[in-house]
CHARMM internal coordinates of N, CA and C (Angstrom, degrees):
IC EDIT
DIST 1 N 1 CA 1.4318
DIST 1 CA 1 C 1.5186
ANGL 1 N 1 CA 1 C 107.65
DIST 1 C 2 N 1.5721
ANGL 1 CA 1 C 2 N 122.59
DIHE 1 N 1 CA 1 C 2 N 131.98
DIST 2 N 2 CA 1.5810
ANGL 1 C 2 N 2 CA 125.14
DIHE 1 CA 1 C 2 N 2 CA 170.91
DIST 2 CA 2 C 1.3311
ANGL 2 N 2 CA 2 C 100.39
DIHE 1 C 2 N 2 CA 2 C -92.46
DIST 2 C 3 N 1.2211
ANGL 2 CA 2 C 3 N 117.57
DIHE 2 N 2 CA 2 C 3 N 159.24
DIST 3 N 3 CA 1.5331
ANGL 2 C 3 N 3 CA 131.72
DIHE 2 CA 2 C 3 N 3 CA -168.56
DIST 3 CA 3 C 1.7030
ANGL 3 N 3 CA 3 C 87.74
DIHE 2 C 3 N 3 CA 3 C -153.95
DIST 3 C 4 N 1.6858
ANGL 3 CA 3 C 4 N 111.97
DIHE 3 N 3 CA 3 C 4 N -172.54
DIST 4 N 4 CA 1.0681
ANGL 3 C 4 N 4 CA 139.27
DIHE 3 CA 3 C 4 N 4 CA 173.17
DIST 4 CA 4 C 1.0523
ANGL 4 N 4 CA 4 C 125.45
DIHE 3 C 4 N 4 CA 4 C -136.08
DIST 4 C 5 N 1.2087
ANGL 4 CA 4 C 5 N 123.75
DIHE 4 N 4 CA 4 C 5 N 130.24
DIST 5 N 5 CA 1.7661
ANGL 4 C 5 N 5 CA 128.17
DIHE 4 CA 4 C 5 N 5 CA 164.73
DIST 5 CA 5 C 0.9530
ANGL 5 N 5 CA 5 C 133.09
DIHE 4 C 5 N 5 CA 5 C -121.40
DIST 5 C 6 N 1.6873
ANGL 5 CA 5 C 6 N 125.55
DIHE 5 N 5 CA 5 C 6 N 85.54
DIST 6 N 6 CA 1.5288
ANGL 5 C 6 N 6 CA 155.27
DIHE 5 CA 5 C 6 N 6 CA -135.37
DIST 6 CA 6 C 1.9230
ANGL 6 N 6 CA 6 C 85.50
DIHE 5 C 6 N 6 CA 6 C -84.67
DIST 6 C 7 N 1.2921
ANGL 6 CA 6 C 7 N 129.31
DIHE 6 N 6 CA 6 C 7 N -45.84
DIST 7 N 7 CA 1.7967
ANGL 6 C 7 N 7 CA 112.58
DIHE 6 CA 6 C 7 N 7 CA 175.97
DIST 7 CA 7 C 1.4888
ANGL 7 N 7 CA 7 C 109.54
DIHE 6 C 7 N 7 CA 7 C -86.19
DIST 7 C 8 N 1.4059
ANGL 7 CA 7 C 8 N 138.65
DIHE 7 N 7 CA 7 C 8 N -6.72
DIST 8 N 8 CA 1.2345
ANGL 7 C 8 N 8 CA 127.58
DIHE 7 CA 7 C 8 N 8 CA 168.55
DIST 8 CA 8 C 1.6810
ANGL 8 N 8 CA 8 C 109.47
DIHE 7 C 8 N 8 CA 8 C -110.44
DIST 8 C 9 N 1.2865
ANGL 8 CA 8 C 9 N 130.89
DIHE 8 N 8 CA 8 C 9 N 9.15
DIST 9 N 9 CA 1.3555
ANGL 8 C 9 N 9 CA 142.14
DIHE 8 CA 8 C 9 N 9 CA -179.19
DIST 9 CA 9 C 1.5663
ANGL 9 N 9 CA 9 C 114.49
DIHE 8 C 9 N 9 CA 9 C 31.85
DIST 9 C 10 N 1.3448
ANGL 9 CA 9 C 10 N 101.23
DIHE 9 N 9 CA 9 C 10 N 56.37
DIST 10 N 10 CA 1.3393
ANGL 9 C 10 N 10 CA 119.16
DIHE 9 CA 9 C 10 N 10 CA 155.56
DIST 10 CA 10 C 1.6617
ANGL 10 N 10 CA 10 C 132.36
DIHE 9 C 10 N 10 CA 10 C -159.49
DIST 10 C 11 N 1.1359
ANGL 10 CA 10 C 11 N 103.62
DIHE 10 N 10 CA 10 C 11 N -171.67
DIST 11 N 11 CA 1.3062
ANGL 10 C 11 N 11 CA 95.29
DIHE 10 CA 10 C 11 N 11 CA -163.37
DIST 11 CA 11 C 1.8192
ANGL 11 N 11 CA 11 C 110.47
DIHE 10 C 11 N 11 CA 11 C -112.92
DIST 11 C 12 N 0.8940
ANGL 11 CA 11 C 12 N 129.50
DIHE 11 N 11 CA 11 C 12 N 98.06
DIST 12 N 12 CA 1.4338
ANGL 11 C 12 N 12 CA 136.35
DIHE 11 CA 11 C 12 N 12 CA 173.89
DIST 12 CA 12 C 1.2664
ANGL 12 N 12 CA 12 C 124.94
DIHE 11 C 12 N 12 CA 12 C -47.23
DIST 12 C 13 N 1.4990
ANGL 12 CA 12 C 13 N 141.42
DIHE 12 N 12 CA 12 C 13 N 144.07
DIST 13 N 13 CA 1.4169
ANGL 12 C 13 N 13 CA 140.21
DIHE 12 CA 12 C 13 N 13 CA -166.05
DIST 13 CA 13 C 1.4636
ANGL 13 N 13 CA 13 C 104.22
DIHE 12 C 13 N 13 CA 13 C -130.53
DIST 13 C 14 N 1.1961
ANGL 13 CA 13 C 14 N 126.46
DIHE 13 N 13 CA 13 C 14 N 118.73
DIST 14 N 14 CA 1.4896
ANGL 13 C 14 N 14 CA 128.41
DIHE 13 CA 13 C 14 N 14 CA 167.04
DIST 14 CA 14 C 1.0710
ANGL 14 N 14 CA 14 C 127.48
DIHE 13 C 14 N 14 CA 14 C -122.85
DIST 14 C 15 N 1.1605
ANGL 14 CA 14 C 15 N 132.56
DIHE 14 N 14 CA 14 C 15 N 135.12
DIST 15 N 15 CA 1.4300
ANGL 14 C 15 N 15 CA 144.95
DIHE 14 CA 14 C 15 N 15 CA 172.31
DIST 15 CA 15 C 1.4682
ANGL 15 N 15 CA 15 C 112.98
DIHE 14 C 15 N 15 CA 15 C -62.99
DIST 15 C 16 N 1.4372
ANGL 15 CA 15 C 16 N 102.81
DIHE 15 N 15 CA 15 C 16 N 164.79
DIST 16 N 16 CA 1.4262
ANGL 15 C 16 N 16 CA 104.72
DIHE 15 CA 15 C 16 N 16 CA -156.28
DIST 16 CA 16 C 1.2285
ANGL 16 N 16 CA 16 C 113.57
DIHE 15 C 16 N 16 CA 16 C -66.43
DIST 16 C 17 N 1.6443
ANGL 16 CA 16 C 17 N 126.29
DIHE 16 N 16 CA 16 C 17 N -4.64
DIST 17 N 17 CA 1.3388
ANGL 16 C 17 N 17 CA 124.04
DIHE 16 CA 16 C 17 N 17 CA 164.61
DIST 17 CA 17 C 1.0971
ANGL 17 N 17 CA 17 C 118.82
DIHE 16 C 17 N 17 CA 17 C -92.36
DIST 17 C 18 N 1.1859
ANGL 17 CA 17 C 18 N 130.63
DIHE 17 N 17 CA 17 C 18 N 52.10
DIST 18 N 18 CA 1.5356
ANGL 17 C 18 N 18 CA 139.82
DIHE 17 CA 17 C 18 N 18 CA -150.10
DIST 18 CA 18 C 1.6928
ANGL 18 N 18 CA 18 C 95.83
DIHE 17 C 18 N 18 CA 18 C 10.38
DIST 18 C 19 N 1.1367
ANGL 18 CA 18 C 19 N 145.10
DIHE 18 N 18 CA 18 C 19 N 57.23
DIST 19 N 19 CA 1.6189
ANGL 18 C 19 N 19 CA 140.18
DIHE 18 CA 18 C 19 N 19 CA 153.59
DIST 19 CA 19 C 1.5181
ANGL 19 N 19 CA 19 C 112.96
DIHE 18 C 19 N 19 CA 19 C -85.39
DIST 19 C 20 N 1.0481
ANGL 19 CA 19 C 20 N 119.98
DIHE 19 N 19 CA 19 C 20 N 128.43
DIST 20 N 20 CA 1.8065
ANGL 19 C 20 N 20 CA 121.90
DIHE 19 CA 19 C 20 N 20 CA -151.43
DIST 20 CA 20 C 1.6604
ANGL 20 N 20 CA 20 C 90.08
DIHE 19 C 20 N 20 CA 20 C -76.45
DIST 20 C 21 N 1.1448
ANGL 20 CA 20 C 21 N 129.91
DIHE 20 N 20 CA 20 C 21 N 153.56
DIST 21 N 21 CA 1.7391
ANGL 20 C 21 N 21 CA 112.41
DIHE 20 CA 20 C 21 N 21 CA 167.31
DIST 21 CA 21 C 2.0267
ANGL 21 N 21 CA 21 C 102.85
DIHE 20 C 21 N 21 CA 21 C -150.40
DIST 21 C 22 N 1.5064
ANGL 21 CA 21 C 22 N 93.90
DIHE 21 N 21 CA 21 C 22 N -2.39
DIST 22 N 22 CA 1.7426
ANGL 21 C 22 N 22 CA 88.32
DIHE 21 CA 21 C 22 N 22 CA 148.65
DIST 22 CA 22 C 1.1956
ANGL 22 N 22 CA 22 C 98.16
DIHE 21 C 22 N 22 CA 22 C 149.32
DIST 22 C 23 N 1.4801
ANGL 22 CA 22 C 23 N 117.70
DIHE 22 N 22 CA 22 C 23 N -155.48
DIST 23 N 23 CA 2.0100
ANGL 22 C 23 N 23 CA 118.45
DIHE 22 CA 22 C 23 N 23 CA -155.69
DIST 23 CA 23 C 1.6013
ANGL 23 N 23 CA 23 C 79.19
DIHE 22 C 23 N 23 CA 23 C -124.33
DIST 23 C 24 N 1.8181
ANGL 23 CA 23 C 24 N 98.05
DIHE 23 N 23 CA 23 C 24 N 164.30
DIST 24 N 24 CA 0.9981
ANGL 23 C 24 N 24 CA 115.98
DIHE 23 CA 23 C 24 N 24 CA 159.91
DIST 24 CA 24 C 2.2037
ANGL 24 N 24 CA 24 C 105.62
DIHE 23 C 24 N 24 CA 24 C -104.46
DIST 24 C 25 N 1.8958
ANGL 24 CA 24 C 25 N 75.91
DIHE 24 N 24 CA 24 C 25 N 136.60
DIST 25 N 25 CA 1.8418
ANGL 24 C 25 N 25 CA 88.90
DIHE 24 CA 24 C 25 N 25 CA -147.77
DIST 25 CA 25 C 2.1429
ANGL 25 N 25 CA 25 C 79.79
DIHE 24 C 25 N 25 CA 25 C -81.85
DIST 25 C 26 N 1.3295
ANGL 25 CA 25 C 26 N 101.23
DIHE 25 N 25 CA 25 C 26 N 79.89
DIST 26 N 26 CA 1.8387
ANGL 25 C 26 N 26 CA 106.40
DIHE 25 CA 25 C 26 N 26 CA 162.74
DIST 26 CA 26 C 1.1723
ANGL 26 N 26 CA 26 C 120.77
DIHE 25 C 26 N 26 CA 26 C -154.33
DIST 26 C 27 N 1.3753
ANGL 26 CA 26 C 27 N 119.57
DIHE 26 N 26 CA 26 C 27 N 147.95
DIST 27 N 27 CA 1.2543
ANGL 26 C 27 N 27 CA 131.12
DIHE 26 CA 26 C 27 N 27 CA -164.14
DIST 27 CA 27 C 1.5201
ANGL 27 N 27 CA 27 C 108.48
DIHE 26 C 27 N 27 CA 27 C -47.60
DIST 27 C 28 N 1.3809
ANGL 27 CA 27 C 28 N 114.89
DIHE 27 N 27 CA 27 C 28 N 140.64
DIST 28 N 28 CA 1.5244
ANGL 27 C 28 N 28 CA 117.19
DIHE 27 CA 27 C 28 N 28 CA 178.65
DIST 28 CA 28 C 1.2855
ANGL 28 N 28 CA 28 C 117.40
DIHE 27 C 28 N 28 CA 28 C -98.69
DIST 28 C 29 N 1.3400
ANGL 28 CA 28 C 29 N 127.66
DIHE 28 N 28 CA 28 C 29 N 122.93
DIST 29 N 29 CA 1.5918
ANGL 28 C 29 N 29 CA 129.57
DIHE 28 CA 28 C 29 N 29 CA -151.53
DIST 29 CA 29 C 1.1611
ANGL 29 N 29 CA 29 C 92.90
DIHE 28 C 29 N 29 CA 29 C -100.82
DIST 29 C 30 N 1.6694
ANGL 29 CA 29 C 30 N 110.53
DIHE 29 N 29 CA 29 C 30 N -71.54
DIST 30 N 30 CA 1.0815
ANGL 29 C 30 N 30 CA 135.81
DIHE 29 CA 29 C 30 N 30 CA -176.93
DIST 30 CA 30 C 1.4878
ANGL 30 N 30 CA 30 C 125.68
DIHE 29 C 30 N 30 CA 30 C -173.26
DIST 30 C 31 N 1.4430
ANGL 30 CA 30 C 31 N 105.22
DIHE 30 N 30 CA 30 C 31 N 153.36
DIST 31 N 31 CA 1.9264
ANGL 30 C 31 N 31 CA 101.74
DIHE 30 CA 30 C 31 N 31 CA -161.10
DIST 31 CA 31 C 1.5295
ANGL 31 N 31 CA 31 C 102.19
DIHE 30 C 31 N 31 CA 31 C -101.75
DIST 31 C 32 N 1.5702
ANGL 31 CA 31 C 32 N 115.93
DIHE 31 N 31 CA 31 C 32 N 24.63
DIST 32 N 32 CA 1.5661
ANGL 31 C 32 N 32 CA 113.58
DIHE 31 CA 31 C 32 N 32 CA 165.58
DIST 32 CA 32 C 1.5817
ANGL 32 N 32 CA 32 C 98.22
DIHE 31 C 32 N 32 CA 32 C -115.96
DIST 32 C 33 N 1.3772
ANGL 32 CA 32 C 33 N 113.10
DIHE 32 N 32 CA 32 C 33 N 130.50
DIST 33 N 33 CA 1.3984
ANGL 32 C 33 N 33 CA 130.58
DIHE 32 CA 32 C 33 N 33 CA -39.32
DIST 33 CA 33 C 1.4741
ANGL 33 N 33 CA 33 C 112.02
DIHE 32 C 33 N 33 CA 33 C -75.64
DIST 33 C 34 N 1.5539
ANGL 33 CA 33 C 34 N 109.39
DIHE 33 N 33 CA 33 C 34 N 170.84
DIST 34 N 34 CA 1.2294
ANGL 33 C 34 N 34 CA 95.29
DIHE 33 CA 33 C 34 N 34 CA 179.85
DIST 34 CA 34 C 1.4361
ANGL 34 N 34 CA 34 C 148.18
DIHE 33 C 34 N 34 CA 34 C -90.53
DIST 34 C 35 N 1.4340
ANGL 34 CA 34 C 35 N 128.79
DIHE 34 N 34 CA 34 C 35 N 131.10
DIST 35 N 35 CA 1.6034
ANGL 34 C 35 N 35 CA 135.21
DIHE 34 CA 34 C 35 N 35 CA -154.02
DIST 35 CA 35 C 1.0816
ANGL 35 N 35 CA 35 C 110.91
DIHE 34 C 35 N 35 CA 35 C -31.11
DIST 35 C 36 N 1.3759
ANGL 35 CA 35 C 36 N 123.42
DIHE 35 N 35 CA 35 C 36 N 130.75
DIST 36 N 36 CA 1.5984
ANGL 35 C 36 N 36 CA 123.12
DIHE 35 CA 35 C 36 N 36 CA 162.21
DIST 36 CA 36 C 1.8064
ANGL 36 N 36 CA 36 C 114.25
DIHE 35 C 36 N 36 CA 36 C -104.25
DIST 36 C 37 N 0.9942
ANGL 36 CA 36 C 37 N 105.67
DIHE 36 N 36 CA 36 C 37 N 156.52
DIST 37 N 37 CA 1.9040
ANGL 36 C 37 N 37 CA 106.79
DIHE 36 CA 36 C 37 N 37 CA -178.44
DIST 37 CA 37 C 1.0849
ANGL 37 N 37 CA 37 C 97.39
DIHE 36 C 37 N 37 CA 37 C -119.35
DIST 37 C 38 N 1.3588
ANGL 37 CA 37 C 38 N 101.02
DIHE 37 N 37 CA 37 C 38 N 145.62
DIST 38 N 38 CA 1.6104
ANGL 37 C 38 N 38 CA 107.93
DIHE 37 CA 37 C 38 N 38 CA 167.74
DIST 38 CA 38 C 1.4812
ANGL 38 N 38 CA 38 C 93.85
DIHE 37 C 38 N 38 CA 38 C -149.54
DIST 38 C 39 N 1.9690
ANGL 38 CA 38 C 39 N 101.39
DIHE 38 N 38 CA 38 C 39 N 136.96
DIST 39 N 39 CA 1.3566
ANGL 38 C 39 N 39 CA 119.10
DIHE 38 CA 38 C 39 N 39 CA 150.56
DIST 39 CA 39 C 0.9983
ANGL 39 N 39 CA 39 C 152.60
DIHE 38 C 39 N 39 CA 39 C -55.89
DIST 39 C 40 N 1.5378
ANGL 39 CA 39 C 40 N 115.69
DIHE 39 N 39 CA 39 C 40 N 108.01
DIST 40 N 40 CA 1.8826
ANGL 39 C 40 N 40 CA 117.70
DIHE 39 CA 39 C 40 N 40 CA -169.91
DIST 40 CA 40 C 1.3610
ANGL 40 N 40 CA 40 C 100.38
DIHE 39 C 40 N 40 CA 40 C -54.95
DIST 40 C 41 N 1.1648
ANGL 40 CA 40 C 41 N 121.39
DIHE 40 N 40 CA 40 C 41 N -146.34
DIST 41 N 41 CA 1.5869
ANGL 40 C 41 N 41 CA 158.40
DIHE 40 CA 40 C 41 N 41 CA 137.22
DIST 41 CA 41 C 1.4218
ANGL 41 N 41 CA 41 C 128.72
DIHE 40 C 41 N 41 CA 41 C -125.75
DIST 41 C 42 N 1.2357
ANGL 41 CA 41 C 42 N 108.73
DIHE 41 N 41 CA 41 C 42 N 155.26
DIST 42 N 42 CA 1.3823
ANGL 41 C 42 N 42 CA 101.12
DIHE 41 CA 41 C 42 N 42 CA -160.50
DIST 42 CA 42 C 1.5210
ANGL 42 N 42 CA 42 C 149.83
DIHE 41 C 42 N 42 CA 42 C 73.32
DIST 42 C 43 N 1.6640
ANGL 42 CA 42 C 43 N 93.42
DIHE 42 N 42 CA 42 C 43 N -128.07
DIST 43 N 43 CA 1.8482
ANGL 42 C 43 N 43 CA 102.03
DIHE 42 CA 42 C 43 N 43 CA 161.36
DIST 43 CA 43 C 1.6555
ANGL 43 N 43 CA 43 C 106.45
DIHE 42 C 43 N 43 CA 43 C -96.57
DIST 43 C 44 N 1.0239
ANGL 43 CA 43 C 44 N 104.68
DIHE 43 N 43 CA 43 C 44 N -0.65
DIST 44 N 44 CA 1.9528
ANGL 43 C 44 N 44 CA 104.50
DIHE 43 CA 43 C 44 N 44 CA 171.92
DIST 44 CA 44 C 1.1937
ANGL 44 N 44 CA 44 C 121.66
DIHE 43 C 44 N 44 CA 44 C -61.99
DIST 44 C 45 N 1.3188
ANGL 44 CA 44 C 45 N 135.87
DIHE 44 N 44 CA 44 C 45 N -35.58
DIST 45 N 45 CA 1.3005
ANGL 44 C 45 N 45 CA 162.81
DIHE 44 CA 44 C 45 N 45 CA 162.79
DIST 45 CA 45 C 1.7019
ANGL 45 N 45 CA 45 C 107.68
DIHE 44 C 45 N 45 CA 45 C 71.40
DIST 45 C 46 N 1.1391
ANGL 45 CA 45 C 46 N 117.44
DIHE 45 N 45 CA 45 C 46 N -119.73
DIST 46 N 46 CA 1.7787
ANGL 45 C 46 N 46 CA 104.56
DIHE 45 CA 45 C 46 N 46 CA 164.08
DIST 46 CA 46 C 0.8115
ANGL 46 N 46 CA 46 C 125.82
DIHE 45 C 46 N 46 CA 46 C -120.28
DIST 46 C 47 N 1.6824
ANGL 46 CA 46 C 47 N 138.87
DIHE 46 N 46 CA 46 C 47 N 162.38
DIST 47 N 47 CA 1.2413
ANGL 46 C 47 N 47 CA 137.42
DIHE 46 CA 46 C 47 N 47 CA -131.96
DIST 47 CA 47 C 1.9026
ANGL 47 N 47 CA 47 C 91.07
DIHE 46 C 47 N 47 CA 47 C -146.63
DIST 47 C 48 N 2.0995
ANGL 47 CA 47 C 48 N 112.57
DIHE 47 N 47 CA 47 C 48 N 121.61
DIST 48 N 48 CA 1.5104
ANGL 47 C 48 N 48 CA 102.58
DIHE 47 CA 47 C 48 N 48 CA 178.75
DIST 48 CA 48 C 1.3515
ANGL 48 N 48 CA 48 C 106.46
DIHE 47 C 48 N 48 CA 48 C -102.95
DIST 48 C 49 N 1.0466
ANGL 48 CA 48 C 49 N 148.66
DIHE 48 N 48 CA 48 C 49 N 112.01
DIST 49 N 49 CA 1.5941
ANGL 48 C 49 N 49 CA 147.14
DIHE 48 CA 48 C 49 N 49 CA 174.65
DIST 49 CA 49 C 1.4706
ANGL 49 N 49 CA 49 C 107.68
DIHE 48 C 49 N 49 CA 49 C -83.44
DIST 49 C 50 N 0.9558
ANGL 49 CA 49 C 50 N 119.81
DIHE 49 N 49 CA 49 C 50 N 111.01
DIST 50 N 50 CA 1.6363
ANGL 49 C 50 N 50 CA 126.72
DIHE 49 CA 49 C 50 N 50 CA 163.41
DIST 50 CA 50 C 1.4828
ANGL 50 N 50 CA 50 C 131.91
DIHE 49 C 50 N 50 CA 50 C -161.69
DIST 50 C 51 N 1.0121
ANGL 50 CA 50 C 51 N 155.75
DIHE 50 N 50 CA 50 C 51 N -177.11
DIST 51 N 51 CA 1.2748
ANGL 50 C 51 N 51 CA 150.25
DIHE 50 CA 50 C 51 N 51 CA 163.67
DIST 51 CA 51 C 1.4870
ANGL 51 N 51 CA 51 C 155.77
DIHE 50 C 51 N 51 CA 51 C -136.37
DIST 51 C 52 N 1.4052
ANGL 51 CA 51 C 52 N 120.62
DIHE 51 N 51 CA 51 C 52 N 165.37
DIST 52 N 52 CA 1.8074
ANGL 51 C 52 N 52 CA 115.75
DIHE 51 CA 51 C 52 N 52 CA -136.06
DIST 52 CA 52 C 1.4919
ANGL 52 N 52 CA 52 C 110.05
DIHE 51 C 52 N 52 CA 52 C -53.32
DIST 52 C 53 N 1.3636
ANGL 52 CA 52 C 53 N 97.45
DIHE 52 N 52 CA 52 C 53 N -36.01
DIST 53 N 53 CA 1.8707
ANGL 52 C 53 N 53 CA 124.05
DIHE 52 CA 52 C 53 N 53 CA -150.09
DIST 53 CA 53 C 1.3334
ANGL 53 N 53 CA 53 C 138.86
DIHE 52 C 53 N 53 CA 53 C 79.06
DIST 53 C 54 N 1.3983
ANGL 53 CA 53 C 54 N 86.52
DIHE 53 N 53 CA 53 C 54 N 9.32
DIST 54 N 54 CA 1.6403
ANGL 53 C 54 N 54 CA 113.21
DIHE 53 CA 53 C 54 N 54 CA 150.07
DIST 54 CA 54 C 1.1406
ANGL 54 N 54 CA 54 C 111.01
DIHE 53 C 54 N 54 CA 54 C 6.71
DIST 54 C 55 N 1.4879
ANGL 54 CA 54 C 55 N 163.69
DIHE 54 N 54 CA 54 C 55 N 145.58
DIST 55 N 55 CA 1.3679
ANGL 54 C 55 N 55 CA 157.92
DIHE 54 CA 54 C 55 N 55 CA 86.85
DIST 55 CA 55 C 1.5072
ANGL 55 N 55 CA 55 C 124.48
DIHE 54 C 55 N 55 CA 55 C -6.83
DIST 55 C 56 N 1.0328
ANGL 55 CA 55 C 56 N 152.51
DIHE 55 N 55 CA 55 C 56 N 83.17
DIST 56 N 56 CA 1.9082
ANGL 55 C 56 N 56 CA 132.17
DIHE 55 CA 55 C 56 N 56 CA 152.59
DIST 56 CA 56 C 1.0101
ANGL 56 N 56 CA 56 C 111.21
DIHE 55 C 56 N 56 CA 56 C -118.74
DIST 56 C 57 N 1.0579
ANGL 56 CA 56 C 57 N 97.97
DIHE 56 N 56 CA 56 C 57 N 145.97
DIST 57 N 57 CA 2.0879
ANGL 56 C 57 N 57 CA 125.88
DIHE 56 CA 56 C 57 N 57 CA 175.02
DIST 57 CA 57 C 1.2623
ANGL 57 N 57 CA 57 C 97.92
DIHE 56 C 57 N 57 CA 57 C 58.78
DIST 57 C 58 N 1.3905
ANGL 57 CA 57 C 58 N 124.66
DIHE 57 N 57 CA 57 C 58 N 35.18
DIST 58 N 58 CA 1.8668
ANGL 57 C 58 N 58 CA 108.83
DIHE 57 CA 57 C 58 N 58 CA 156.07
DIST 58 CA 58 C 1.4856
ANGL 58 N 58 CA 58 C 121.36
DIHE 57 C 58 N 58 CA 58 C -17.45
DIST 58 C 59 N 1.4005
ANGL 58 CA 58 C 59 N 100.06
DIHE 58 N 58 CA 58 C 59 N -67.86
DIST 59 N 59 CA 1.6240
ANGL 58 C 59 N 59 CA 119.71
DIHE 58 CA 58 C 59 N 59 CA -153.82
DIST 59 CA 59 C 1.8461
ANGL 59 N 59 CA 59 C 104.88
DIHE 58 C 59 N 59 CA 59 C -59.72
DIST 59 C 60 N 1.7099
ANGL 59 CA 59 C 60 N 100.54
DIHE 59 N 59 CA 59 C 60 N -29.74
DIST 60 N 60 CA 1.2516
ANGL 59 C 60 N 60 CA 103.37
DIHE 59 CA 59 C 60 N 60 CA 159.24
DIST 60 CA 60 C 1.4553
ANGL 60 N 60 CA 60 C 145.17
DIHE 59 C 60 N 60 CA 60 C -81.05
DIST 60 C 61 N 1.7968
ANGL 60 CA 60 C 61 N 97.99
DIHE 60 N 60 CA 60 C 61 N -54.54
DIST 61 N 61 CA 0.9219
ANGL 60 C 61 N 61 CA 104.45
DIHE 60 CA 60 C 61 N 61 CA -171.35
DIST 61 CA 61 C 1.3387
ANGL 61 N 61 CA 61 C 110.02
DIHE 60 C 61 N 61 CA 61 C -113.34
DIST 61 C 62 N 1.4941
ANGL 61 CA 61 C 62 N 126.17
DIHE 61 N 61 CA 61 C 62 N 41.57
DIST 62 N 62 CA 1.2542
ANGL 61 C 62 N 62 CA 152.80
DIHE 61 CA 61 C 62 N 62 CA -152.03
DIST 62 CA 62 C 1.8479
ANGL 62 N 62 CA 62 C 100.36
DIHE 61 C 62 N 62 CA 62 C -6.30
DIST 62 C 63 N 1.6159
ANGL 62 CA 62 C 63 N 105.99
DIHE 62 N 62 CA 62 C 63 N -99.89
DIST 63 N 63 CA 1.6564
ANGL 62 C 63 N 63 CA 103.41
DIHE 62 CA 62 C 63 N 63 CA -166.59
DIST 63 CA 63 C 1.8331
ANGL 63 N 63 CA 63 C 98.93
DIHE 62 C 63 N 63 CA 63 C -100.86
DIST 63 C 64 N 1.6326
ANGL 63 CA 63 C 64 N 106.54
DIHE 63 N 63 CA 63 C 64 N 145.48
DIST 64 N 64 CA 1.2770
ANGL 63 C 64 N 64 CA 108.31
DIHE 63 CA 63 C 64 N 64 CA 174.46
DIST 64 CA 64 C 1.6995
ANGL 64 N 64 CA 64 C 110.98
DIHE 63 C 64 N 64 CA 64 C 136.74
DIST 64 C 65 N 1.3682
ANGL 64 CA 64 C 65 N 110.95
DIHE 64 N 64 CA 64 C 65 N -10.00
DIST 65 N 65 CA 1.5966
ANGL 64 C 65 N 65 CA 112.49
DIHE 64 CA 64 C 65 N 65 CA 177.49
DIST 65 CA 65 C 1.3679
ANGL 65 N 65 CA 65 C 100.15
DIHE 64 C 65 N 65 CA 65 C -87.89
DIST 65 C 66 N 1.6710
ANGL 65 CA 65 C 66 N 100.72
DIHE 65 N 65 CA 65 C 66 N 145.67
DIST 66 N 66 CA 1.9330
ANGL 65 C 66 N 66 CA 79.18
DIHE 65 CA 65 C 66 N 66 CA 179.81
DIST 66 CA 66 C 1.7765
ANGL 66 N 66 CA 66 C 98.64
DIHE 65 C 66 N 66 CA 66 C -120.49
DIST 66 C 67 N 1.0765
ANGL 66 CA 66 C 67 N 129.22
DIHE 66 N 66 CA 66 C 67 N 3.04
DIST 67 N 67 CA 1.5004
ANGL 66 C 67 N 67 CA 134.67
DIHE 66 CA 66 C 67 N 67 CA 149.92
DIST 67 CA 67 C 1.4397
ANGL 67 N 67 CA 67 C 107.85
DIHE 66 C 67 N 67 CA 67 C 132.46
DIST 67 C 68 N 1.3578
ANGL 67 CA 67 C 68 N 104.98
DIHE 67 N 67 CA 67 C 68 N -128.85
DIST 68 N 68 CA 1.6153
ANGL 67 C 68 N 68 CA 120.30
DIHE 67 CA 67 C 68 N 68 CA -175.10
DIST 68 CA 68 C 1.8542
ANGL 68 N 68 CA 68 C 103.11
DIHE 67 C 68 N 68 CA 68 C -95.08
DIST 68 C 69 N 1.5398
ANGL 68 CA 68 C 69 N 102.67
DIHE 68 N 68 CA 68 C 69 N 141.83
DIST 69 N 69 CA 1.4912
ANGL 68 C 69 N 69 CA 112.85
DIHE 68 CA 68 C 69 N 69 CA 167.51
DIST 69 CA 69 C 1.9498
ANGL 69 N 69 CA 69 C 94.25
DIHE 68 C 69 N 69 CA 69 C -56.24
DIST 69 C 70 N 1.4332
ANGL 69 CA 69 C 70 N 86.04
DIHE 69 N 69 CA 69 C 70 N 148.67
DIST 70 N 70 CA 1.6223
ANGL 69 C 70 N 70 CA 96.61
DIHE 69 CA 69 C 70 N 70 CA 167.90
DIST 70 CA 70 C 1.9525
ANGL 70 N 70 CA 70 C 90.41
DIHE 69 C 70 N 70 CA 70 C -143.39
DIST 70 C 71 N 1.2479
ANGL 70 CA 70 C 71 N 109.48
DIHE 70 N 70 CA 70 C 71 N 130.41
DIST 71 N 71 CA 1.3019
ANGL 70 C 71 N 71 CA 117.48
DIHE 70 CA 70 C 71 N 71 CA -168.43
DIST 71 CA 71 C 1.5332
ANGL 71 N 71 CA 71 C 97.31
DIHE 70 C 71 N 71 CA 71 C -126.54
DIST 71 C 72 N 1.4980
ANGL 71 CA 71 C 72 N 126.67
DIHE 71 N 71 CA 71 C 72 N 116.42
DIST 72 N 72 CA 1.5109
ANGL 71 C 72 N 72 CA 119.23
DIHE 71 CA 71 C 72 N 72 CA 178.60
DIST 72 CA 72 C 1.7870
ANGL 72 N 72 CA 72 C 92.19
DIHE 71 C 72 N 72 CA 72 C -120.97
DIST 72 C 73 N 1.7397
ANGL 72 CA 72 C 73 N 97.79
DIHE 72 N 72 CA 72 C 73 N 161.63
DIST 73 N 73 CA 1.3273
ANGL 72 C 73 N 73 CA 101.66
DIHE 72 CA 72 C 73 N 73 CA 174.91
DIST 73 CA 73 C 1.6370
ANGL 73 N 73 CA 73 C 96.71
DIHE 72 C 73 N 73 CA 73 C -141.42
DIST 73 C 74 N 1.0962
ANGL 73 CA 73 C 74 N 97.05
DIHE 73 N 73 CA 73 C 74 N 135.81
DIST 74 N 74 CA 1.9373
ANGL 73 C 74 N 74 CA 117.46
DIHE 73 CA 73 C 74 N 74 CA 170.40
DIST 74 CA 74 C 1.6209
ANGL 74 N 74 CA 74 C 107.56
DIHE 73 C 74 N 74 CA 74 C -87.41
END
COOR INIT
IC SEED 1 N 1 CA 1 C
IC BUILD
């Protein structure tokens, strides 16, 4: 399981007994919302979907945008 850790700016990995067993080694954008992975094939390898935390439409849509896609691949 990936999680987030918004005061240590990374992202934690646990096994299915929630037992912590290490970080995912990628840049930390931001922990709204939190990163999902998905498996390529092949030479694609894995794929992190999550995002910056960007700001838009405050003035409108005050809290709840979470910014720009940030897409990393290992």
């Amino acid at each position: 399981m990936l999680s987030s850790d918004g005061h240590a700016r990374e992202y934690p990995v646990y096994d299915l007994s929630m037992r912590r067993v290490g970080e995912l080694d990628a840049p930390y954008g931001s922990n709204i919302p939190h990163p999902q992975i998905v498996a390529g094939d092949g030479i694609d390898g894995e794929w992190m979907l999550t995002f910056d935390g960007t700001p838009w439409g405050e003035r409108m849509l005050k809290y709840g945008t979470h910014g720009d896609v940030v897409l990393m691949r290992r």
